[in-house]
Backbone as XML, in Angstrom:
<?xml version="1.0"?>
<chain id="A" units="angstrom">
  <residue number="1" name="UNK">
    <atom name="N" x="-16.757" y="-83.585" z="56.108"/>
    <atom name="CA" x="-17.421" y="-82.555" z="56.862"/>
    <atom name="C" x="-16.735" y="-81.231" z="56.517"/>
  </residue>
  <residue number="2" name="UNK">
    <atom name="N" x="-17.360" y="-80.070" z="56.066"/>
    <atom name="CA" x="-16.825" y="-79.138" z="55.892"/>
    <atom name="C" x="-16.377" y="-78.196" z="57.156"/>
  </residue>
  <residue number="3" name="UNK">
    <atom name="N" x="-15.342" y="-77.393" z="56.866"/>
    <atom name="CA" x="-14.921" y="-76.375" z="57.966"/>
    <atom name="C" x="-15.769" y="-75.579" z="59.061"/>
  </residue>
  <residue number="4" name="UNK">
    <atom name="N" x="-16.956" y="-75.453" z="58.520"/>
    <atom name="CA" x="-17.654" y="-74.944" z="59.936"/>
    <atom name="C" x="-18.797" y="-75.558" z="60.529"/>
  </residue>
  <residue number="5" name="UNK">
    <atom name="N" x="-19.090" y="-77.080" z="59.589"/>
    <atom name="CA" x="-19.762" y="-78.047" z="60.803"/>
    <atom name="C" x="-18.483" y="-78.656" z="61.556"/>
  </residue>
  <residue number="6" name="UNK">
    <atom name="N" x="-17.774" y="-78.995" z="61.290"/>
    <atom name="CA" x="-16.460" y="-79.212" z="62.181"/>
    <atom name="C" x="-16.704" y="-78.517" z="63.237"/>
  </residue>
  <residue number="7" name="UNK">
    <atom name="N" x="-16.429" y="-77.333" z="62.828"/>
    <atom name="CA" x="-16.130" y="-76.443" z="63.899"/>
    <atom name="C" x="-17.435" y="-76.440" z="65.015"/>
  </residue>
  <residue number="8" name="UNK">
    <atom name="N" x="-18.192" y="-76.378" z="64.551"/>
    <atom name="CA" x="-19.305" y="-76.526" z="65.314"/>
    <atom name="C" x="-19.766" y="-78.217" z="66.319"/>
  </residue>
  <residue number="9" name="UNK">
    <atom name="N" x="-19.264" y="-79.233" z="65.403"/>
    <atom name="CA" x="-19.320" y="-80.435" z="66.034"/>
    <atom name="C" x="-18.365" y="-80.261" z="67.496"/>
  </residue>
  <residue number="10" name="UNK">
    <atom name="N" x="-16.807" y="-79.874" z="67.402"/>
    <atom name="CA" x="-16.018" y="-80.167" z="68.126"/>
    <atom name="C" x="-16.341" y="-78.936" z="69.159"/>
  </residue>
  <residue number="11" name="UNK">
    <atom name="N" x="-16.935" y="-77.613" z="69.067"/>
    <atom name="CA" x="-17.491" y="-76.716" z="70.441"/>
    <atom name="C" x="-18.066" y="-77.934" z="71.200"/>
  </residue>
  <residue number="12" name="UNK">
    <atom name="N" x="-19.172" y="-78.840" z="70.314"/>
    <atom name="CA" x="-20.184" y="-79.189" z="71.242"/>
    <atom name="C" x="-19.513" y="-80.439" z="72.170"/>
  </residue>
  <residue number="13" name="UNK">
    <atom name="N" x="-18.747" y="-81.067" z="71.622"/>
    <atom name="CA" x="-17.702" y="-81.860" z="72.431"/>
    <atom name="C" x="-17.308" y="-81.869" z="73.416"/>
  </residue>
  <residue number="14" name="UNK">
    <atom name="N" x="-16.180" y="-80.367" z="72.824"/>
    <atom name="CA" x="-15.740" y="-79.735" z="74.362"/>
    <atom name="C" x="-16.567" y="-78.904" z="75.195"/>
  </residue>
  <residue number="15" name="UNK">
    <atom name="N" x="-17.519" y="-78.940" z="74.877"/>
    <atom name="CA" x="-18.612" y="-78.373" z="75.858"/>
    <atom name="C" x="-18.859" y="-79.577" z="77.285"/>
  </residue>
  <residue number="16" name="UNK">
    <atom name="N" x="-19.299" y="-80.577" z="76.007"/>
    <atom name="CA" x="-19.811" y="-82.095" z="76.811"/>
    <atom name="C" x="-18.578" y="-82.420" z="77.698"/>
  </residue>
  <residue number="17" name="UNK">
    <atom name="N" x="-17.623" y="-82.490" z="77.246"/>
    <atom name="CA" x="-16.417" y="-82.894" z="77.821"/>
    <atom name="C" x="-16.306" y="-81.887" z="79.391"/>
  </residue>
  <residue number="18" name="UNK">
    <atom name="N" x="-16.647" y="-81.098" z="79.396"/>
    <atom name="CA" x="-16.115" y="-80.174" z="80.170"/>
    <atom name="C" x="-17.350" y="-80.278" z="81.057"/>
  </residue>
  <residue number="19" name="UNK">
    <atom name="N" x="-18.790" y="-80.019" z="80.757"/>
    <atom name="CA" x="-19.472" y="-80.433" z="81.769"/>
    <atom name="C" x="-20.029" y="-81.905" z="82.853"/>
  </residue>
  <residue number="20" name="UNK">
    <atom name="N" x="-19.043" y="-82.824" z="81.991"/>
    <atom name="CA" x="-19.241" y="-84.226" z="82.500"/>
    <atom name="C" x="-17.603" y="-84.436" z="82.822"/>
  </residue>
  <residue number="21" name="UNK">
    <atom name="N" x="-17.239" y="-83.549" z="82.836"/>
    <atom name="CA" x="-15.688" y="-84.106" z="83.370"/>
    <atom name="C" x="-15.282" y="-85.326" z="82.862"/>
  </residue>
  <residue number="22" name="UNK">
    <atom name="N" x="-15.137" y="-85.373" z="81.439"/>
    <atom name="CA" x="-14.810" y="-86.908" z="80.667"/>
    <atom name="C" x="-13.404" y="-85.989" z="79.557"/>
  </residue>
  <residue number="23" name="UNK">
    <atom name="N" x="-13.017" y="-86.955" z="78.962"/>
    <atom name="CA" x="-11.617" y="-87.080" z="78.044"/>
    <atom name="C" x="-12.367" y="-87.725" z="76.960"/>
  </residue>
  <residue number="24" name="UNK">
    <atom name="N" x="-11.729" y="-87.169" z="75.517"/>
    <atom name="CA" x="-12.068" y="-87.709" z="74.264"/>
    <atom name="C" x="-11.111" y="-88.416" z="73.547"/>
  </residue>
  <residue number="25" name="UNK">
    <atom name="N" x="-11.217" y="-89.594" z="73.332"/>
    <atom name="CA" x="-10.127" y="-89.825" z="72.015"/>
    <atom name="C" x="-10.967" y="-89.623" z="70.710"/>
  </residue>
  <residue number="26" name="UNK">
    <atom name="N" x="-10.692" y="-89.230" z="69.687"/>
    <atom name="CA" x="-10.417" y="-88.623" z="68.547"/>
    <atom name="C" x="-9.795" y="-88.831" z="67.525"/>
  </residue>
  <residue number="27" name="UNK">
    <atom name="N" x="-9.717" y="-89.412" z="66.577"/>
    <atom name="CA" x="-9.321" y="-90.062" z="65.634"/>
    <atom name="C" x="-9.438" y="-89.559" z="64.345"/>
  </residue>
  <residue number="28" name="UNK">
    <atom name="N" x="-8.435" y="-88.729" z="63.928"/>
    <atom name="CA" x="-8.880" y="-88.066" z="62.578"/>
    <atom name="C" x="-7.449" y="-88.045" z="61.673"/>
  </residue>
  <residue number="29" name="UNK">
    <atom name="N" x="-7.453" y="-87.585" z="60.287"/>
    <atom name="CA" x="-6.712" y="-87.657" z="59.157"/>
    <atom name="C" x="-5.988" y="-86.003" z="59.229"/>
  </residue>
  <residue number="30" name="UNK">
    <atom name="N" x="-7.058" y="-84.965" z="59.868"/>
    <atom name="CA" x="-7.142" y="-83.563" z="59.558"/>
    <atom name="C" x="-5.789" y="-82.945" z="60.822"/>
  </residue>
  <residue number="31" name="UNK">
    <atom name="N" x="-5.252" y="-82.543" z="60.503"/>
    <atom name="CA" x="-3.954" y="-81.871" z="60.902"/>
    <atom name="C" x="-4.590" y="-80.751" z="61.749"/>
  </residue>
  <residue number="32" name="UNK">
    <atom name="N" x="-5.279" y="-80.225" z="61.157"/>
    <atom name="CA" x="-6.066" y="-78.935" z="61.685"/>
    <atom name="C" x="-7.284" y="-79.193" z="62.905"/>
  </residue>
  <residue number="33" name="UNK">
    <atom name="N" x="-8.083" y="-80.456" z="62.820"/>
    <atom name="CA" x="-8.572" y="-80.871" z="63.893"/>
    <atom name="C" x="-7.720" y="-81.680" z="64.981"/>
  </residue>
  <residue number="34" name="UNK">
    <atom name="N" x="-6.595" y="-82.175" z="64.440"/>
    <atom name="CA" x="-5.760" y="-82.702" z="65.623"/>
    <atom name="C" x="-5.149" y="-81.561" z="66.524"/>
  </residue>
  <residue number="35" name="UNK">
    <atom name="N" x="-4.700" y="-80.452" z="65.947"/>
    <atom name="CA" x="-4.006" y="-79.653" z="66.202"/>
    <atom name="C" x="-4.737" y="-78.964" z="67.971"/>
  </residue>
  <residue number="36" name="UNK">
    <atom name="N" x="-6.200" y="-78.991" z="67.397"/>
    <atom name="CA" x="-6.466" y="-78.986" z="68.550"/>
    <atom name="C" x="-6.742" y="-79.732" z="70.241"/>
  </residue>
  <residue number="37" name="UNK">
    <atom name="N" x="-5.947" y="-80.961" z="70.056"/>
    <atom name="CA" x="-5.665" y="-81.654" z="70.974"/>
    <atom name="C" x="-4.594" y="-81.046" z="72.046"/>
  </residue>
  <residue number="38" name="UNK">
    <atom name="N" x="-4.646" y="-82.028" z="73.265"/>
    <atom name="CA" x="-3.656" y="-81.931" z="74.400"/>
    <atom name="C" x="-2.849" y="-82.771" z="73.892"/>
  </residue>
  <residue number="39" name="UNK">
    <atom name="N" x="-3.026" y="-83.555" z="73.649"/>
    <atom name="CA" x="-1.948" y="-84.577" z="73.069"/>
    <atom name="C" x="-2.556" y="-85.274" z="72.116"/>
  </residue>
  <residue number="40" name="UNK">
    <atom name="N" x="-1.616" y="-85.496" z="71.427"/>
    <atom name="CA" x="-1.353" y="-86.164" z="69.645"/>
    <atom name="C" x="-0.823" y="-87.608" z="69.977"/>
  </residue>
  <residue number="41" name="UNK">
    <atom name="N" x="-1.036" y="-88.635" z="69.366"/>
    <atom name="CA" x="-0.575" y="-89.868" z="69.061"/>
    <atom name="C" x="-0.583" y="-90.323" z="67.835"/>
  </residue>
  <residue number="42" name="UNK">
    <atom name="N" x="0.582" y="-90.786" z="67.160"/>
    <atom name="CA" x="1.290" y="-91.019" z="65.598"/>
    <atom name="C" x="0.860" y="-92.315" z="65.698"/>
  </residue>
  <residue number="43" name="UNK">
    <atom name="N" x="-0.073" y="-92.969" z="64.973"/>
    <atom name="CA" x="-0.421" y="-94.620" z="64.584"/>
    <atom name="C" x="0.385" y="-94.809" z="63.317"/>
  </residue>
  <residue number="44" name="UNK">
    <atom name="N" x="0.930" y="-95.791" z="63.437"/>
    <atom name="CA" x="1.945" y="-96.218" z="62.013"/>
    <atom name="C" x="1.979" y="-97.560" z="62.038"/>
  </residue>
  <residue number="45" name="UNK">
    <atom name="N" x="1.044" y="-98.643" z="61.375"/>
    <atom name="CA" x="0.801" y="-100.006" z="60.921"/>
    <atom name="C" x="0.384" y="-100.584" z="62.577"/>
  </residue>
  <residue number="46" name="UNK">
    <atom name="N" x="-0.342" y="-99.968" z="63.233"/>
    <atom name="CA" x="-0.929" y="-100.376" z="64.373"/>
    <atom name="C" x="-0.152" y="-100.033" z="65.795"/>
  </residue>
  <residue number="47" name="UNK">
    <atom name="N" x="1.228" y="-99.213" z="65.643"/>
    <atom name="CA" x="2.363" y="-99.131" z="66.611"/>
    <atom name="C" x="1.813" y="-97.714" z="66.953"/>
  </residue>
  <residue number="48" name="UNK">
    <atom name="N" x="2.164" y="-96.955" z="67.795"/>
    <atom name="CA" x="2.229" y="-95.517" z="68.136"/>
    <atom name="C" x="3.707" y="-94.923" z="67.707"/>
  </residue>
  <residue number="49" name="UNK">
    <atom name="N" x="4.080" y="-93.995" z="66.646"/>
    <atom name="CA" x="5.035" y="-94.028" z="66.148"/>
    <atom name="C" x="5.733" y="-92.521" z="66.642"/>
  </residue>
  <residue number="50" name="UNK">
    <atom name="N" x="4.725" y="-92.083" z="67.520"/>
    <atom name="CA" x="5.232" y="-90.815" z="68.142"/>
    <atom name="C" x="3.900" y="-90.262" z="68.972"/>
  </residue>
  <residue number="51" name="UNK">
    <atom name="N" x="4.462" y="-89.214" z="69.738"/>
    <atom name="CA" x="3.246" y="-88.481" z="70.885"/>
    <atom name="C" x="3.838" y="-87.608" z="71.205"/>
  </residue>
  <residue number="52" name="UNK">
    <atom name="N" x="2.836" y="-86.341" z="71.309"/>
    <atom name="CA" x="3.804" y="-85.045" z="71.841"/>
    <atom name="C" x="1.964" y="-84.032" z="71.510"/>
  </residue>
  <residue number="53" name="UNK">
    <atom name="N" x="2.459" y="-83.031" z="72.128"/>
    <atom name="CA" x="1.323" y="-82.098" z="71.649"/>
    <atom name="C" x="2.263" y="-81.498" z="70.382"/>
  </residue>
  <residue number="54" name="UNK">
    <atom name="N" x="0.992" y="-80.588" z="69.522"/>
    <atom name="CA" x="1.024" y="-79.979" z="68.578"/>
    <atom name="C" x="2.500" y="-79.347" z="68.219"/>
  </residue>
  <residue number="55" name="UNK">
    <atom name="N" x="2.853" y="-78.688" z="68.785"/>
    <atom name="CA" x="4.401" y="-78.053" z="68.949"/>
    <atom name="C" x="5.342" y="-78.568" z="69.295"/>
  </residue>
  <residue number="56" name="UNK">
    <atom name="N" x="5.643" y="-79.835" z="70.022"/>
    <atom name="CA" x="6.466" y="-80.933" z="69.562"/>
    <atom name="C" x="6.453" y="-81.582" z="68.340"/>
  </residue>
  <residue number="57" name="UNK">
    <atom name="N" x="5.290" y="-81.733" z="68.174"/>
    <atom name="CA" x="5.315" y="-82.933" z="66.394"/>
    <atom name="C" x="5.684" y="-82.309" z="65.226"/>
  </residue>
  <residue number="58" name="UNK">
    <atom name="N" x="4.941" y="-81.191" z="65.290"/>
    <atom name="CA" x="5.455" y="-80.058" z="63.984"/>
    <atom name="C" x="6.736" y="-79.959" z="63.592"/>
  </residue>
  <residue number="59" name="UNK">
    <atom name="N" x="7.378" y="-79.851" z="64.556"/>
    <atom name="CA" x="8.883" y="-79.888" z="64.508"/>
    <atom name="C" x="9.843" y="-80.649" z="63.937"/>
  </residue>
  <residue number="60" name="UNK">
    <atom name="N" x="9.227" y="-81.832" z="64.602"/>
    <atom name="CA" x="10.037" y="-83.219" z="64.488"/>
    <atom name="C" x="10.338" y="-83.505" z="63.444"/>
  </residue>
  <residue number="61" name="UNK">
    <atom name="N" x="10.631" y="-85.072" z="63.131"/>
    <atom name="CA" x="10.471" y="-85.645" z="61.265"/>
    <atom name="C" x="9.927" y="-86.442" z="61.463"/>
  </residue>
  <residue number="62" name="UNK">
    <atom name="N" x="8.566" y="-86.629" z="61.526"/>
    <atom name="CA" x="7.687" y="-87.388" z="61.446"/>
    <atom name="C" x="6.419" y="-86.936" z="60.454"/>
  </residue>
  <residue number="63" name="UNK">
    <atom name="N" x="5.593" y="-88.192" z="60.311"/>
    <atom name="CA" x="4.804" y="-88.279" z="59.517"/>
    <atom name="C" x="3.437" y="-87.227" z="59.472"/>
  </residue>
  <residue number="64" name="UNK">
    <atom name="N" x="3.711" y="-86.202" z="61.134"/>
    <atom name="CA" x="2.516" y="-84.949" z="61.353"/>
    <atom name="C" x="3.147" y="-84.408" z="61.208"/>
  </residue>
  <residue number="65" name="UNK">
    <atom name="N" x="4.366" y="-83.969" z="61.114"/>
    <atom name="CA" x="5.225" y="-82.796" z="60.540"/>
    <atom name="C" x="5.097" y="-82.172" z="59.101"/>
  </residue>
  <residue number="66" name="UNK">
    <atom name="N" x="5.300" y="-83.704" z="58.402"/>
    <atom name="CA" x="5.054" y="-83.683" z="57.002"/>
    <atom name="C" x="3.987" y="-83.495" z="56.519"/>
  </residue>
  <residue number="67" name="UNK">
    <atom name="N" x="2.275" y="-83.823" z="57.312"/>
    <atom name="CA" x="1.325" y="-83.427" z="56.845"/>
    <atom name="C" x="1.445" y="-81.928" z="57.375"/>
  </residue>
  <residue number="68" name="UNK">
    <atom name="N" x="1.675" y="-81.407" z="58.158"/>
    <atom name="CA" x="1.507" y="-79.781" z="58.988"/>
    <atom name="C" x="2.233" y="-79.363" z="57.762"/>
  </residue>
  <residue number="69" name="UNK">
    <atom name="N" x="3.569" y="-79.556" z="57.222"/>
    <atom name="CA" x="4.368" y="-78.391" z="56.587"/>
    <atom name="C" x="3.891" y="-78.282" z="55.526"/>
  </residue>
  <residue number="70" name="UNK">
    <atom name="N" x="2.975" y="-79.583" z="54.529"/>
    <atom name="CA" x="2.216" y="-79.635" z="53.265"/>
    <atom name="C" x="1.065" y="-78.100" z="53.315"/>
  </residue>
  <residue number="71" name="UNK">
    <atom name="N" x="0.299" y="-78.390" z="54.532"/>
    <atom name="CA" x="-0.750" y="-77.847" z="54.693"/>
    <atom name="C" x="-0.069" y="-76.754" z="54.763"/>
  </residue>
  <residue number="72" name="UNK">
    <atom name="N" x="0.747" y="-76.128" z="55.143"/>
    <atom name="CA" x="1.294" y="-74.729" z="55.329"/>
    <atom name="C" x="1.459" y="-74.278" z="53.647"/>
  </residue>
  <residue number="73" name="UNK">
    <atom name="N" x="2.528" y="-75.147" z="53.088"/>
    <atom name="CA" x="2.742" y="-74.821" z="51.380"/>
    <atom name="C" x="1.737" y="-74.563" z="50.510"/>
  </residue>
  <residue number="74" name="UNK">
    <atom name="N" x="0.185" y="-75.561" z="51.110"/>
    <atom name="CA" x="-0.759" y="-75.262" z="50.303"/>
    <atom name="C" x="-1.227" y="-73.896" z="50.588"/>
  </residue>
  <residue number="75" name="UNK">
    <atom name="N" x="-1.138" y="-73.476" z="51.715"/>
    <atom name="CA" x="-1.864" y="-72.197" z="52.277"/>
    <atom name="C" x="-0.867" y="-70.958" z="51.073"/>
  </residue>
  <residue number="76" name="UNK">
    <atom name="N" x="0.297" y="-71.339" z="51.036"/>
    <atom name="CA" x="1.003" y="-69.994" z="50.895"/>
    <atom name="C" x="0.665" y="-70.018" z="49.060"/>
  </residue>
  <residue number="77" name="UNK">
    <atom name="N" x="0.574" y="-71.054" z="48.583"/>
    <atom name="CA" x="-0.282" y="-71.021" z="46.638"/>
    <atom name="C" x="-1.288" y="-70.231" z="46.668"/>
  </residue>
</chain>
């Protein structure tokens, strides 16, 4: 899915979400669509290998850190 049906899928979400008073889980590869979560959960061979929002994980040494700091290096090429 490119960057601005994304963007457009996940308004309509949190739209839905917000007028039915419901919670989403969300399941994605994209650093940049997780980012916009309340909270993050690290799956690693079926375990939860970490949880934190966005600004905890970044930080850390974990496996969303390492995708976040990639995505940053690619930005700065």
């Amino acid at each position: 899915m490119d960057f601005d049906t994304e963007r457009e899928v996940l308004l309509l979400l949190k739209r839905t979400m917000y007028a039915y008073g419901q919670g989403l889980l969300l399941v994605t590869h994209r650093v940049g669509l997780a980012k916009q979560a309340d909270r993050i959960m690290i799956l690693k061979q079926g375990s939860i290998a970490g949880e934190g929002a966005h600004e905890e994980l970044a930080l850390g040494a974990n496996e969303y850190a390492e995708a976040y700091q990639q995505i940053i290096q690619e930005t700065i090429k």
